[in-house]
PALUMLO-326159 format. One record per residue (C-alpha): residue number from 1; residue in one letter; x, y, z. Coordinates in steps of 0.2 Angstrom, whole numbers. Layout:
BEGIN
<pt num="NUM" residuo="a" east="X" north="Y" up="Z"/>
...
//
This chain:
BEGIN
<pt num="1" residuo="x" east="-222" north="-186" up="104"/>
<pt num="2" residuo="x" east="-221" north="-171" up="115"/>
<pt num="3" residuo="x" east="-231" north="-158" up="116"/>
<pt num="4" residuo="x" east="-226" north="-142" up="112"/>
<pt num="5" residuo="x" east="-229" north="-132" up="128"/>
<pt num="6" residuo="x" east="-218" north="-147" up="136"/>
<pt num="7" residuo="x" east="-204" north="-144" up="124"/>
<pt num="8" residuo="x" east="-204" north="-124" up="123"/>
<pt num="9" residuo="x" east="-204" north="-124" up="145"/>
<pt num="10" residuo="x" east="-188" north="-134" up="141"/>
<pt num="11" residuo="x" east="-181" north="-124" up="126"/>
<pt num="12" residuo="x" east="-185" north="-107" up="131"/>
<pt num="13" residuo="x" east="-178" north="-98" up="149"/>
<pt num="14" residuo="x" east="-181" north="-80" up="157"/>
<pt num="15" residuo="x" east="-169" north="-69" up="146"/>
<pt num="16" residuo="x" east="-166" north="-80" up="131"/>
<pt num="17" residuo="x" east="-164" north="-72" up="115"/>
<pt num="18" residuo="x" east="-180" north="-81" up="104"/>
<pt num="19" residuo="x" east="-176" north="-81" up="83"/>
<pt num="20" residuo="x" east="-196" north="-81" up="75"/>
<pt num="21" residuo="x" east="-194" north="-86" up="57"/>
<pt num="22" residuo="x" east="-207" north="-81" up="43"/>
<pt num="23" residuo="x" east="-207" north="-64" up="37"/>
<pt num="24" residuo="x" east="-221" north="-51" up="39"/>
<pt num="25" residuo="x" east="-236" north="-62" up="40"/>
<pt num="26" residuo="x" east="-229" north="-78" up="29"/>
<pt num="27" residuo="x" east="-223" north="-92" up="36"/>
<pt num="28" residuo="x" east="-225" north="-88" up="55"/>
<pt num="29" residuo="x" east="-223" north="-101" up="68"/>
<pt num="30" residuo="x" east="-240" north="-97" up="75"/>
<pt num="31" residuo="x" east="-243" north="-112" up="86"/>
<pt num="32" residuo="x" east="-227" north="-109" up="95"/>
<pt num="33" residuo="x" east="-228" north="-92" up="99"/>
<pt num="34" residuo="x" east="-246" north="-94" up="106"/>
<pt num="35" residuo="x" east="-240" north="-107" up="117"/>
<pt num="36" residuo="x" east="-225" north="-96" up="122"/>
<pt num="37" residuo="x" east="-238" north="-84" up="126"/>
<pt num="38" residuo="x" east="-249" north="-95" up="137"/>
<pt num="39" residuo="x" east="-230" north="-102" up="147"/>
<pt num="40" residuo="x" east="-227" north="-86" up="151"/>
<pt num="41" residuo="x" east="-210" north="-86" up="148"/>
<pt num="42" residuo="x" east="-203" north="-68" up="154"/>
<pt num="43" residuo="x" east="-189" north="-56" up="151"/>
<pt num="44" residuo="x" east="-188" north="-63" up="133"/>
<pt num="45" residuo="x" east="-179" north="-56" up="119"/>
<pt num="46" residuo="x" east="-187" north="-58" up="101"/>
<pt num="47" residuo="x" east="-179" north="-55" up="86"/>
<pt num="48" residuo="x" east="-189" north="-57" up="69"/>
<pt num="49" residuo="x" east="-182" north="-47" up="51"/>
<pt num="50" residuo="x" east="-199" north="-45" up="45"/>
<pt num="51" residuo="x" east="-210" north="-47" up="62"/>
<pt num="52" residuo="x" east="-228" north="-45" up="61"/>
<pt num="53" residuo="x" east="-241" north="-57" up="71"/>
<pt num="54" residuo="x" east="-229" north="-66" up="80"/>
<pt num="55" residuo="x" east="-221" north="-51" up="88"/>
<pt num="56" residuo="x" east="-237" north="-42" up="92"/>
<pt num="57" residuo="x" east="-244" north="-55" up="102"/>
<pt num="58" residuo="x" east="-226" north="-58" up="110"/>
<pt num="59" residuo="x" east="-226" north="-39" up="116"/>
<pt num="60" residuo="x" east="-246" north="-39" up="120"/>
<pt num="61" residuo="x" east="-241" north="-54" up="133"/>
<pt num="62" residuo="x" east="-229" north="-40" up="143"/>
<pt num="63" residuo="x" east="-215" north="-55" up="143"/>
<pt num="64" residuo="x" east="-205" north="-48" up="132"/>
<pt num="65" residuo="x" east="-190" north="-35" up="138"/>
<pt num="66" residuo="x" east="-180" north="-34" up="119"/>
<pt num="67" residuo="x" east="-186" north="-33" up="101"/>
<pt num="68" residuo="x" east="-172" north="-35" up="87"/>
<pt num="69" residuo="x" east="-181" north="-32" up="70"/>
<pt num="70" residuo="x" east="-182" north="-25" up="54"/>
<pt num="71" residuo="x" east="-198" north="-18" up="56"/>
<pt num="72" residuo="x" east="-215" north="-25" up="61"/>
<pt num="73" residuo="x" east="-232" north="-23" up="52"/>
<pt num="74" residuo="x" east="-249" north="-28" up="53"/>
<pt num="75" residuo="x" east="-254" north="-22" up="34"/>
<pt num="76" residuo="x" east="-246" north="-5" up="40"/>
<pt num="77" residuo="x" east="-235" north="-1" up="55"/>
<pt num="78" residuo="x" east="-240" north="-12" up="71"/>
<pt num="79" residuo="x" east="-248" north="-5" up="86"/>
<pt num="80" residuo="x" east="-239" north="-12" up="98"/>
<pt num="81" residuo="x" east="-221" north="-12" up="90"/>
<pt num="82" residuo="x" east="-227" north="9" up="85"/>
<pt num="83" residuo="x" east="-230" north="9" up="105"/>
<pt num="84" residuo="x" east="-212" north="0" up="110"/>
<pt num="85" residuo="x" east="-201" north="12" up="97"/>
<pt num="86" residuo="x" east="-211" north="29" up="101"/>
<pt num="87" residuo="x" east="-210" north="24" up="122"/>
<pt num="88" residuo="x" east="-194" north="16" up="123"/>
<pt num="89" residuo="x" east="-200" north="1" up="132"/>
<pt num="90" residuo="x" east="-198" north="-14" up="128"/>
<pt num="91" residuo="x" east="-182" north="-8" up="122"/>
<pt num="92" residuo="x" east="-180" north="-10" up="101"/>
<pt num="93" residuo="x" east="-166" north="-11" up="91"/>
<pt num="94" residuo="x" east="-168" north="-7" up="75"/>
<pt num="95" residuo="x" east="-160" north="-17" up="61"/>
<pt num="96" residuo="x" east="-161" north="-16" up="41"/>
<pt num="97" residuo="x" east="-163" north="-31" up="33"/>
<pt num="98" residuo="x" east="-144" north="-35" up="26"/>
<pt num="99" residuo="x" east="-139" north="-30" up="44"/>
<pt num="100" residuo="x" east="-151" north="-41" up="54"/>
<pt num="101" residuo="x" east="-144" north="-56" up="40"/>
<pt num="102" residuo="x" east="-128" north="-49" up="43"/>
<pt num="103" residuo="x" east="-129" north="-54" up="62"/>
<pt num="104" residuo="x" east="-135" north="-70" up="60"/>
<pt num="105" residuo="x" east="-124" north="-76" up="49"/>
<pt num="106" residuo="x" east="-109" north="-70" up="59"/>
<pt num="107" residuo="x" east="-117" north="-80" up="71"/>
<pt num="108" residuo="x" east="-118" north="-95" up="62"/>
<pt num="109" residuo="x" east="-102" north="-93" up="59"/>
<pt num="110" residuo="x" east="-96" north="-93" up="75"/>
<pt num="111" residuo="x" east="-88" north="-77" up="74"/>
<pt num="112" residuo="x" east="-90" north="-60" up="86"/>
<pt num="113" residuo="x" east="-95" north="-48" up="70"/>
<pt num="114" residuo="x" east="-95" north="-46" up="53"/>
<pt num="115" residuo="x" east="-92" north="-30" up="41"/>
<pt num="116" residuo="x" east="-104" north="-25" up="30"/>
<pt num="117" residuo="x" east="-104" north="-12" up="17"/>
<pt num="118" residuo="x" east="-122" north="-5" up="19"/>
<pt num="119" residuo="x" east="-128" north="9" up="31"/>
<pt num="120" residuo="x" east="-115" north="18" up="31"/>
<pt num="121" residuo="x" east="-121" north="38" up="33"/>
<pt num="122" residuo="x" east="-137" north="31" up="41"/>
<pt num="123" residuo="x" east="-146" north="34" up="59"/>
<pt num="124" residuo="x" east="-144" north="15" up="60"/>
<pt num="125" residuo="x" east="-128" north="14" up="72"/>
<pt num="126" residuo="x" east="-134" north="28" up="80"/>
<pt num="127" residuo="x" east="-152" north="19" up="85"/>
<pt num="128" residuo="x" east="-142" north="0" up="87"/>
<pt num="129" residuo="x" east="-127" north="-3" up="97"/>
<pt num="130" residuo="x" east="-124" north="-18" up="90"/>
<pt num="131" residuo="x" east="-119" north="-6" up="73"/>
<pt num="132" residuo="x" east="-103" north="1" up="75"/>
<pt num="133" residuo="x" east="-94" north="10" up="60"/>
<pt num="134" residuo="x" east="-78" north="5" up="58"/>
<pt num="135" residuo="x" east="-61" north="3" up="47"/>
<pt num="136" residuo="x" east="-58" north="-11" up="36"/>
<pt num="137" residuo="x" east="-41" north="-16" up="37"/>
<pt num="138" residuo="x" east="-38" north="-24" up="22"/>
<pt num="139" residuo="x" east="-46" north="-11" up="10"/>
<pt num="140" residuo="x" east="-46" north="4" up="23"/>
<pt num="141" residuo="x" east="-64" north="6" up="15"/>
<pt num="142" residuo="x" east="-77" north="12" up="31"/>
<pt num="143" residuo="x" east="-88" north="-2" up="36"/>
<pt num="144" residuo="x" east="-101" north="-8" up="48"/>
<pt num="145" residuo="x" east="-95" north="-19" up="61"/>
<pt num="146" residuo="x" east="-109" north="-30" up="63"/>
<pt num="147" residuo="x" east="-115" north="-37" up="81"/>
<pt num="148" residuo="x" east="-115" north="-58" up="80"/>
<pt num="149" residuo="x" east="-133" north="-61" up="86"/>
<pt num="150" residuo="x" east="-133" north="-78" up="93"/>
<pt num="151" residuo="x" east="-153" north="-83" up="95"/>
<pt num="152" residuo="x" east="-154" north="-96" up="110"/>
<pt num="153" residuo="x" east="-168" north="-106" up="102"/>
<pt num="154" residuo="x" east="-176" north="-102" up="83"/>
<pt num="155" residuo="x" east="-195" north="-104" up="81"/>
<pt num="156" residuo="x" east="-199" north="-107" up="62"/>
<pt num="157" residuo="x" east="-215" north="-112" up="53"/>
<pt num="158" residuo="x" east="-215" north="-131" up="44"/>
<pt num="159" residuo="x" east="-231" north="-138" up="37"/>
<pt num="160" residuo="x" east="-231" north="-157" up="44"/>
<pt num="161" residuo="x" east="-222" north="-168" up="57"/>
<pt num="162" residuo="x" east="-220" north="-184" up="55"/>
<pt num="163" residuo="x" east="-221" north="-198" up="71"/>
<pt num="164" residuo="x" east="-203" north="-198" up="73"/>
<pt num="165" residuo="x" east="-204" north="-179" up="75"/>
<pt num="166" residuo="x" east="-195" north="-174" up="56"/>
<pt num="167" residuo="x" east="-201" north="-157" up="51"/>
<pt num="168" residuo="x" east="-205" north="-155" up="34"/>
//
C-alpha cells in the first residue's frame, strides 16, 4: 500500500482548496495533516466547519494562504486562527455552520450556488464574498446566495484500513 506522504504529494498541489473533516477536536485526520505539514505543500486553502488542531498546525506551517471555516478552537479561541482574523493574513473567510453546509452541498451538487434562508441581517456577507444577499425568484423572499465551495481533495478521519486500501 502507499504511503501516505506518497499519496498526499500526488493529491494535493500549490493552491488547492483542502476539505479537513472532524469537527473541533473529534474525528480529525491527524496523520494526514501532519504529513501535509512535513511535504510542505504551499499556497493551500483549508476549509474545516468546526477547525481546531488540524487548522492550527496547517497555519503554524506558514503553507497555508486561505482558511474557510466556522470558527477554530483549541478549548477556546485558537491562537493562530485569533492571529489570522485580527491581521488579516492568511486571509479568513468566515462562515456559519448552515452556510459552510450550505456551500458544500451546492457543490456536491454540481451547482454554482445555493440560497439559504439564514444570515440574513448579519455581518456575514459583509466579512465573506462568497455571501451574497439576494431575491428569491420564486417567493421573492430575501436570501443568501450561497458560494459552491468545491474542495479539491477531502482529508477525513477513519479508524482502520484494510490491505486492499478500504477505509472503514
Amino acid at each position: 500500500m502507499p504511503e501516505l506522504h506518497d499519496i498526499l504529494s500526488g493529491a494535493v498541489a500549490p493552491g488547492a482548496l483542502v476539505a479537513c473533516g472532524g469537527g473541533e477536536l473529534q474525528r480529525k485526520p491527524m496523520a494526514s495533516i501532519r504529513a501535509l505539514v512535513e511535504l510542505g505543500t504551499g499556497d493551500l486553502r483549508i476549509a474545516a466547519m468546526l477547525g481546531s488542531a488540524d487548522v492550527e498546525m496547517l497555519l503554524g506551517s506558514g503553507s497555508v494562504v486561505e482558511v474557510h471555516s466556522a470558527g477554530v478552537a483549541l478549548e477556546g479561541l485558537a491562537p493562530r486562527w485569533r492571529e489570522a482574523r485580527q491581521t488579516g493574513t492568511p486571509t479568513v473567510l468566515e462562515w456559519s455552520e448552515g452556510t459552510f453546509a450550505a456551500a458544500l452541498q451546492a457543490a456536491a451538487l454540481g451547482l454554482d450556488s445555493m440560497p439559504w434562508p439564514s444570515g440574513l441581517g448579519t455581518d456575514l456577507p459583509t466579512v465573506n464574498p462568497w455571501l451574497k444577499e439576494a431575491t428569491d425568484p420564486h417567493t421573492g423572499g430575501r436570501v443568501l446566495a450561497v458560494r459552491a465551495l468545491v474542495p479539491d481533495v477531502a482529508l477525513i478521519h477513519v479508524p482502520a484500513v484494510d490491505e486492499d486500501g478500504n477505509a472503514y
